[in-house]
Every structure is written in C-alpha cells, then in structure tokens.
C-alpha positions as a Python dict, from the first residue, in 0.01 Angstrom:
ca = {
    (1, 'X'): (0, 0, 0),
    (2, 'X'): (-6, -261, -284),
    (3, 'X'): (42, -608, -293),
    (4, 'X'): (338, -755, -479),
    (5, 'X'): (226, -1087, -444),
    (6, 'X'): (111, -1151, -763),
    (7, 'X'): (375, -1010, -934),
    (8, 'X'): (613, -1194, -763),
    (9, 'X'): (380, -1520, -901),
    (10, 'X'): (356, -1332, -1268),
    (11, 'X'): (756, -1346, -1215),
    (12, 'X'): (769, -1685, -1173),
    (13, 'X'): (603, -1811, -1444),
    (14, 'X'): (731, -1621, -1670),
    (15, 'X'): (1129, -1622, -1556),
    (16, 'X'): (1390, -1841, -1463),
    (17, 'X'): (1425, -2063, -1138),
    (18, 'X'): (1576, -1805, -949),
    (19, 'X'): (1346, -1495, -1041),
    (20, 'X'): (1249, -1389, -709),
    (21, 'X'): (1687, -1352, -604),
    (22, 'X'): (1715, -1162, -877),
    (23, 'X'): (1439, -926, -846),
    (24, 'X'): (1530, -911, -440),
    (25, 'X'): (1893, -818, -535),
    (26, 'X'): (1770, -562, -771),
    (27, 'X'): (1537, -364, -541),
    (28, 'X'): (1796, -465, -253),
    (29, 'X'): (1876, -114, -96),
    (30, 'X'): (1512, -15, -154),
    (31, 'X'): (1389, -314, 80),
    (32, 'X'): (1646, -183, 335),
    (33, 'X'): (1547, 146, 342),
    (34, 'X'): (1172, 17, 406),
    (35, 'X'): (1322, -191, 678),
    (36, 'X'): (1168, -504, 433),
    (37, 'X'): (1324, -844, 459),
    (38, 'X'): (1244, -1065, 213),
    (39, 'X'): (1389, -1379, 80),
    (40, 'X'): (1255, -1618, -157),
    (41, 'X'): (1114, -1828, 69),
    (42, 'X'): (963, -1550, 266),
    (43, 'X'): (757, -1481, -71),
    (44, 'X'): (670, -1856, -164),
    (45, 'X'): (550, -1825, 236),
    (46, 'X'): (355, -1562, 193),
    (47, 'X'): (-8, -1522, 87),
    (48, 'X'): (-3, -1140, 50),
    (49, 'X'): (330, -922, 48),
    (50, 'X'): (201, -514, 112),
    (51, 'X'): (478, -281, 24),
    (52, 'X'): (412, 138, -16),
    (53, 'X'): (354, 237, -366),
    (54, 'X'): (673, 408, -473),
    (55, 'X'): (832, 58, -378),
    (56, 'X'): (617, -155, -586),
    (57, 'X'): (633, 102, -879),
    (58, 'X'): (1028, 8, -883),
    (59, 'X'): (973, -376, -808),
    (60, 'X'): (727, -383, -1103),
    (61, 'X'): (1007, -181, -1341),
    (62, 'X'): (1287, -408, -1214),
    (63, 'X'): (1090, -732, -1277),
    (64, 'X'): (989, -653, -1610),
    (65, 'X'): (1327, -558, -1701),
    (66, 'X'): (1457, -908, -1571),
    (67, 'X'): (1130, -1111, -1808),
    (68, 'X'): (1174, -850, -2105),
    (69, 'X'): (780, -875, -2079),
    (70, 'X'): (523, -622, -1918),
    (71, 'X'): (303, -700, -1642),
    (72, 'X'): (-31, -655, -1683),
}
C-alpha cells in the first residue's frame, strides 16, 4: 500500500484549482474497481490516502501527465 497523499499535495501546487477533479476523473474506473471513493474534499480531509501499488503507479502517471512535470 502507498500513500497518495502527498502527491495529491505535489498536485496542487504545482496545477490548476481543480487538479485533484481532474486527476479523480482520470483514474475514475480504477477507483471503482478498488471500491475507492474519493472526491476532492475527501483528499483535502484526509491526512493519509493508502491505495495498492498498481493504483498509485497509474495515479502518479496520470498526474504527471495533467502538470507536464515529474514527481519526485
């Protein structure tokens, strides 16, 4: 399990006012199939956000498509 907590913070510093709907919208049918609701103010909520590996690996891709920057 990883935490995509600070990504999600990386994200919004980086992007635009409504980063976190478009990364959610991205990685939509993912979060479904992980029976994972989020919303933006689920992650402004929340201090840690643990999602399997394979599922982080895409939100990671996805949000670094979205900046045009990589996440270090």
């Amino acid at each position: 399990m990883r935490d995509i907590k600070p990504l999600l913070n990386w994200a919004k510093q980086h992007g635009d006012a409504n980063i976190h709907d478009r990364i959610l919208m991205k990685v939509m049918p993912q979060l479904l199939k992980n029976d994972l609701k989020l919303t933006s103010q689920n992650i402004e909520a929340s201090k840690h956000i643990e999602v399997a590996q394979e599922l982080y690996d895409l939100i990671v891709e996805k949000t670094q498509d979205l900046i045009g920057k990589r996440y270090v």
